[in-house]
N, C-alpha and C positions, 0 to 999 in steps of 0.2 A: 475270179472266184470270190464268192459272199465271203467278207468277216468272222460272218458268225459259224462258217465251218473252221477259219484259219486258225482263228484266235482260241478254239478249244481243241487243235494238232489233228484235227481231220482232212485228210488229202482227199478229196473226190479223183474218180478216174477217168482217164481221157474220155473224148468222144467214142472210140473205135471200143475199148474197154466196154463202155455203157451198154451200145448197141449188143455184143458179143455175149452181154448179162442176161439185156433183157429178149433176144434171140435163147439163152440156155434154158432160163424157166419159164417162159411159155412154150415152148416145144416139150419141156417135161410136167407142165399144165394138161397140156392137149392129151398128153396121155396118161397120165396120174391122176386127173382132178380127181374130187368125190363125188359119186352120183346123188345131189341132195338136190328137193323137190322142188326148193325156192333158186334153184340153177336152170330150171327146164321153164323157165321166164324171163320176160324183161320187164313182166308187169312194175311198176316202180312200188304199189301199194304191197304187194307180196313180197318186194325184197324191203323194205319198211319193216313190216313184220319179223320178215326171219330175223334181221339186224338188231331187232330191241328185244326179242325173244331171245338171240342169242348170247346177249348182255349176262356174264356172270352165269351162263346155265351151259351146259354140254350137249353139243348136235344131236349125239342119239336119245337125249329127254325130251328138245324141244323138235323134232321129228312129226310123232302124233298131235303136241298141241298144235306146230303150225298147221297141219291139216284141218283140225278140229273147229281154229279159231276160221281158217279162210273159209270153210263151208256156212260156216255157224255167221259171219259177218263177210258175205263175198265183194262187197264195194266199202270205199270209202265213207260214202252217205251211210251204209249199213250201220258202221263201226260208229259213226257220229251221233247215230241217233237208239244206239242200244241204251236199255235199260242199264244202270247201275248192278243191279244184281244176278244178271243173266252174265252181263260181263265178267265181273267177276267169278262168276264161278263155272265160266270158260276157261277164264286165266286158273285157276284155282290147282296150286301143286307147285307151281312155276316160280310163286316168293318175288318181292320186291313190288308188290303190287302199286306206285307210284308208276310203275314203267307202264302198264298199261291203263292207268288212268291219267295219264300224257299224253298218250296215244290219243285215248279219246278227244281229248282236249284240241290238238293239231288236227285231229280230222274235222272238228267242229270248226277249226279255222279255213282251212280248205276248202269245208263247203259254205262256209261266208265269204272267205277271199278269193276265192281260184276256181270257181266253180265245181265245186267236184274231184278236180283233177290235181296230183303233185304236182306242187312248182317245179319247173323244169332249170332253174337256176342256181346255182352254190347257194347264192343271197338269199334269195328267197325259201331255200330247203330249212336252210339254217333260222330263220324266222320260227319255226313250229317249234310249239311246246315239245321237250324232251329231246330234242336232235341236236345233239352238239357235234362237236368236229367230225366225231369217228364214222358216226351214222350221216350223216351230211355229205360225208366224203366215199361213203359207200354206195349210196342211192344214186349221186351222181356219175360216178366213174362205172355201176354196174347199172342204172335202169338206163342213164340218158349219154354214156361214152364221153364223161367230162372228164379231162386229166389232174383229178381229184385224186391227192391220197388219201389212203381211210388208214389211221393208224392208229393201233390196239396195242397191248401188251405183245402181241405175236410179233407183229411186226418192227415192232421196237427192239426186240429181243434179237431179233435176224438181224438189223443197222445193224444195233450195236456188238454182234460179232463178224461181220463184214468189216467193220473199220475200225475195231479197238474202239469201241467210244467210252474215253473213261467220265461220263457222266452216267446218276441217279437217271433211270429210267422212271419209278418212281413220282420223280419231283414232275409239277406241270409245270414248271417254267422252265423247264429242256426241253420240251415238246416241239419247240419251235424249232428245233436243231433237227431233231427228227422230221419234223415239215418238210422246213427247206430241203433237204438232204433227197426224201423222198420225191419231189417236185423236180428235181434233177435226174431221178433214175426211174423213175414212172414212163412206162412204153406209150406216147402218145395219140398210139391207134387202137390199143386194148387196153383200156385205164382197168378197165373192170376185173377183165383175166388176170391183169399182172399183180390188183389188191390182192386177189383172191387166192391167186397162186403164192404170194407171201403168207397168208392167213396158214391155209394146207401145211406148207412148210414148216410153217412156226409149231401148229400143233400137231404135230408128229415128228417127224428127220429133226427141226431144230426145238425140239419141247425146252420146257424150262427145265425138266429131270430128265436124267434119260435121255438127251438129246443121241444123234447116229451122224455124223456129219461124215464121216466115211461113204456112207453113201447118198449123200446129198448131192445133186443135179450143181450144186453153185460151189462145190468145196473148194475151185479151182481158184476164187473171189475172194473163199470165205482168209479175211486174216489172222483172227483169231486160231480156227486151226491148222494155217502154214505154218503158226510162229508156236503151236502147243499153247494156248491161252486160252482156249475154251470154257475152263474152270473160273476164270474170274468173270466172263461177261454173261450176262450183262448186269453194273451194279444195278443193284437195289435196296436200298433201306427196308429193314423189315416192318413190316404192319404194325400198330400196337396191337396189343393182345384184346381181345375180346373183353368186354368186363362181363363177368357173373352175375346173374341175376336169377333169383329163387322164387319160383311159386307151388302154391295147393292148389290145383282144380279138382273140384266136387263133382262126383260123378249124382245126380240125383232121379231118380226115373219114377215115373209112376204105374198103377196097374196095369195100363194099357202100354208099357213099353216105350212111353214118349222120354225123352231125356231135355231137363229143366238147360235151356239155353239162353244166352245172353250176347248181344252184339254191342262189340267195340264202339269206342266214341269215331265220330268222323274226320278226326284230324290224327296224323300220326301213327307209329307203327300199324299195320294190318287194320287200318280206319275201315270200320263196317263192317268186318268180318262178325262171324258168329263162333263162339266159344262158352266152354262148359263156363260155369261162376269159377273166377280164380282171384286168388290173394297172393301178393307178393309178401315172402315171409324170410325172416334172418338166413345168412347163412351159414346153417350148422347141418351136422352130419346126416341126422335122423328127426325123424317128426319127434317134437318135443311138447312140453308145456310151455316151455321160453318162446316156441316159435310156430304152434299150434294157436287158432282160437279154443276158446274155453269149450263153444258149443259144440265141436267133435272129440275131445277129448278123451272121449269117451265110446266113439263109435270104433268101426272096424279098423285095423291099420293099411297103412299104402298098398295097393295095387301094386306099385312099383312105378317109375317114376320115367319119363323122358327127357334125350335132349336137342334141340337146335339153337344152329349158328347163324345169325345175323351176322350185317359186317362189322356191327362195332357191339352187340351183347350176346352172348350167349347164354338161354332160358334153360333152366334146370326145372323140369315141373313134375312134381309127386301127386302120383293120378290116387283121390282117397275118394269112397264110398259115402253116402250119408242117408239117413231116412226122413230125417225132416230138416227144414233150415225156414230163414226168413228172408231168402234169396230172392231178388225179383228176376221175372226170367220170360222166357215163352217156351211153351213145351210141343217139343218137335219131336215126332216121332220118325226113324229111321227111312222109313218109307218117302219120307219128306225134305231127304236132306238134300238131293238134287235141287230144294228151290235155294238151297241156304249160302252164300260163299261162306269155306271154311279157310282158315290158315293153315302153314303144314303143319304147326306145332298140334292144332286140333286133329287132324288129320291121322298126326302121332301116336294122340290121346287113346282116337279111337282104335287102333290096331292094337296096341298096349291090354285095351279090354277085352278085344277077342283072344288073347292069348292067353288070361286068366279063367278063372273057374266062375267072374263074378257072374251072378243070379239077378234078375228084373225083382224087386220086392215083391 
């Protein structure tokens, strides 16, 4: 046995043990799975897709986008040669907008290096913009039957109550523990089923809350709860907190209903999206004079305000009215938003208005 399971008190299980594991949860794969639509494939560019779609978002949201996004780009070459702004506002809803302008990026590789087609090798998967371990290790072991792990927070979470592992989940330089580990109990003739069927596991019967291990297919494995330990694994250091950040977006419209818009610069958070004019402003309770420009000071008060959460800020934005401004912009009317990608904070903005009483001037 590796070192690098001894030396931090993890016993791996016999041979006879492994096979007995990985015989319990594919037989309760085979009849548990979930019926999801990038399952009823082996296309590799379709489980690509679900894989980075599924990054940080919940099955049942990215559901209709993956349908959306594979009708809307059905090949690789598609996805490589989309416009910028069609793109995005496919993706549009979904957040994290880096993820799929990676995508594009690797597909643009693909069809300069691979003609067309995903590389059919660890090495070379792991080569594309945006595909690190997890998605690397998913594409291989479900498009092309490589005995690849793909290992997520889910799966991490299932180890490390199978084996007591008193390591930070967490930290990436444990990761490699989880690797090996997994490289040892991975079913050599269904790499893909046996990710998959840890995935399933993990987000339901073993959730991070809530978990049900009582009726879990593997309880018989699991040693966390032979021994009553369920409660401590699996560590994790908690997140920092989000930091706060405050803005004013102006809602400004003209007689014809168009609303005065502005698009983000091209690098960084939500780069190119289109957004009402907004100012980051103190943060104090209420709209003020300390934290107001001068030039509204005078107009109507907030709308009322929204929020979202990024992973490391969270925007607090006070939706305020205005009749005139010196704001540069483009003015889009409603009818027109489908050419615009928006963020979901804008997104926000706009539901916020339909639920107030405000009037077109």
């Amino acid at each position: 046995m590796s070192n690098i399971l001894t030396e931090h008190g993890i016993t791996l299980w016999d041979e006879e043990k492994i096979k007995r594991f990985r015989t319990t949860l594919l037989n309760w794969y085979d009849t548990h799975k979930r019926d999801l639509p990038w399952r009823r494939t082996n296309n590799p560019y379709a489980i690509w897709v679900s894989e980075i779609m599924l990054q940080q978002t919940q099955v049942i949201t990215v559901i209709p986008y993956y349908k959306k996004f594979m009708a809307t780009f059905p090949s690789i070459q598609d996805l490589a040669n989309a416009p910028e702004d069609v793109l995005l506002k496919t993706w549009e809803g979904l957040g994290y907008y880096s993820r799929v302008r990676n995508m594009q990026s690797a597909a643009q590789q693909i069809v300069a290096h691979y003609n067309g087609q995903m590389p059919n090798t660890i090495e070379h998967i792991r080569t594309l913009k945006g595909i690190g371990p997890y998605t690397a290790g998913a594409i291989a072991s479900i498009a092309f039957n490589l005995p690849e792990p793909a290992i997520d927070g889910n799966v991490m979470r299932v180890m490390a109550r199978l084996f007591e592992i008193n390591l930070d989940i967490a930290n990436p330089k444990n990761r490699k523990v989880f690797d090996y580990l997994m490289r040892q109990l991975i079913d050599p003739t269904r790499p893909g089923d046996f990710n998959q069927a840890l995935m399933d596991l993990g987000s339901d019967i073993c959730s991070a809350k809530n978990p049900k291990p009582e009726l879990s297919p593997i309880k018989e494995f699991n040693a966390a709860y032979q021994n009553g330990t369920m409660s401590i694994y699996p560590i994790k250091e908690k997140k920092k907190k989000a930091t706060d950040v405050f803005y004013t977006a102006y809602v400004i419209q003209d007689k014809n209903g168009a609303f005065l818009m502005q698009q983000r610069n091209n690098k960084g958070l939500l780069a190119n999206m289109w957004q009402f004019p907004m100012i980051e402003r103190k943060p104090v309770n209420s709209l003020s004079e300390e934290s107001t420009p001068y030039h509204i000071l005078h107009q109507q008060e907030a709308l009322g305000s929204i929020t979202h959460l990024f992973s490391h800020l969270k925007w607090h934005v006070y939706l305020v009215p205005i009749q005139d401004s010196t704001f540069e912009g483009t003015w889009i009317h409603p009818k027109d938003f489908h050419k615009y990608p928006m963020g979901a904070p804008q997104l926000k903005l706009f539901d916020l208005l339909k639920q107030t009483n405000f009037k077109k001037n």
